[in-house]
N, C-alpha and C positions, 0 to 999 in steps of 0.2 A: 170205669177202669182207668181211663187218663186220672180221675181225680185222686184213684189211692194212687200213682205211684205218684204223684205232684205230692203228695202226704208225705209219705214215705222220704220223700227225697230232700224236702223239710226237716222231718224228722233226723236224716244224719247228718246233713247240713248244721242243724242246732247242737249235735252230737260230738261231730269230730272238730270244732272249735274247743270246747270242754276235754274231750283227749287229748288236745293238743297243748291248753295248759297249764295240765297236770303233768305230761311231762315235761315242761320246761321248766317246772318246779323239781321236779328230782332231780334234774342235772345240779350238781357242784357249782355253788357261786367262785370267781375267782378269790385265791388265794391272796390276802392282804396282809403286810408285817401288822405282828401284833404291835398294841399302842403301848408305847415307854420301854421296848427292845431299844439298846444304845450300846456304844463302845463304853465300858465299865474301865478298862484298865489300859495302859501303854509303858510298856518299857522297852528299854535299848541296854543290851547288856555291856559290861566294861569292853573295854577295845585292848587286847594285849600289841603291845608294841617291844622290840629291840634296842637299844642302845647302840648307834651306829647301823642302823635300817639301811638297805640298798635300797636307793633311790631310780627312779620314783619304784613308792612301794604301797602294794596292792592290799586293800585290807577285807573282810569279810565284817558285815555290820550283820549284828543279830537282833531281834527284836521281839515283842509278844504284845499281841495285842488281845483283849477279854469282851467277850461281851455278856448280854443277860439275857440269850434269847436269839431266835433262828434272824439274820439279817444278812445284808450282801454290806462288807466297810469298803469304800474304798479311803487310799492312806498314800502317802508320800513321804520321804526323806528329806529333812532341811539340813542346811547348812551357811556357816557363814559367810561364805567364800563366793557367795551366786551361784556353785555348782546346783544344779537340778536334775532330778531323775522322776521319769513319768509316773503318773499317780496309776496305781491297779486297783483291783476290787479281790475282793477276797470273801467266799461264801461261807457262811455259818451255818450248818446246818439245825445246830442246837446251842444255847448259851455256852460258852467252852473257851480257851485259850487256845488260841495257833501260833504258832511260829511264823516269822517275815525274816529276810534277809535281805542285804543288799551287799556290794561291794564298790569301794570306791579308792579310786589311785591321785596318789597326790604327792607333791615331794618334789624335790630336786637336789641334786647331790651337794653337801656340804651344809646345805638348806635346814633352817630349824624351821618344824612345821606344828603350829598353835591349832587346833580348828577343835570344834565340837559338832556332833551331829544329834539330830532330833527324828522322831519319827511320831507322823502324826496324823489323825484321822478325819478325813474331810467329811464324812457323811458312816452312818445314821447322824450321828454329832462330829461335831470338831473338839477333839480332843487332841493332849501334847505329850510325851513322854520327856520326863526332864533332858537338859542338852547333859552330852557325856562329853570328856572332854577327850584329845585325840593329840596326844604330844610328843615328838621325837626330833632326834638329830638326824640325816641324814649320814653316809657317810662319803669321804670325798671320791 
């Protein structure tokens, strides 16, 4: 009697090693970006400005960035001037265009103000959306 259940207990010993990995084969491997998902496109749309702008004056920056395929971008705003604003990520769910904005103040009164802004994508790729340019008078 000791020897069958010593059998026995071999027996599912040899057993529930093999159920065990067949199920760890049914679970889901982790979810990987597919290979050559990237930022496809970057624009920054025209920047409307006044003639005689009250200073300093606040401006809203629009932008679109595309991609080909599900990915997280993250992306940042340049400019000439040294100003910086923090890089975010933005999630893809599907190849698609989204919308980005930012806002940025600058100016001083009587001040002509030159600058252009970029927007551009550090990761899946680094890509650039041409600089747009950003031009007005202040007034006094």
């Amino acid at each position: 009697m000791l020897r069958y259940v010593s059998a026995m207990s071999v027996a599912v010993l040899l057993v529930a090693p093999a159920a065990k990995a067949q199920s760890s084969q049914a679970q889901p491997a982790p979810r990987r970006p597919a290979a050559g998902v990237e930022v496809t496109g970057v624009i920054v749309r025209p920047i409307k400005t006044r003639v005689g702008e009250p200073c300093p004056a606040t401006f809203t920056i629009a932008g679109e960035i595309s991609t080909n395929g599900p990915t997280t971008v993250r992306y940042t705003w340049i400019s000439p001037d040294g100003h910086t604003w923090p890089t975010r990520d933005l999630v893809f769910k599907t190849g698609t265009t989204q919308g980005v904005n930012e806002t940025w103040t600058l100016g001083a009164a009587g001040k002509t103000v030159k600058q252009w802004i970029q927007l551009q994508t550090l990761a899946p790729n680094n890509k650039a959306s041409t600089q747009v340019a950003l031009a007005f008078t202040c007034a006094k």
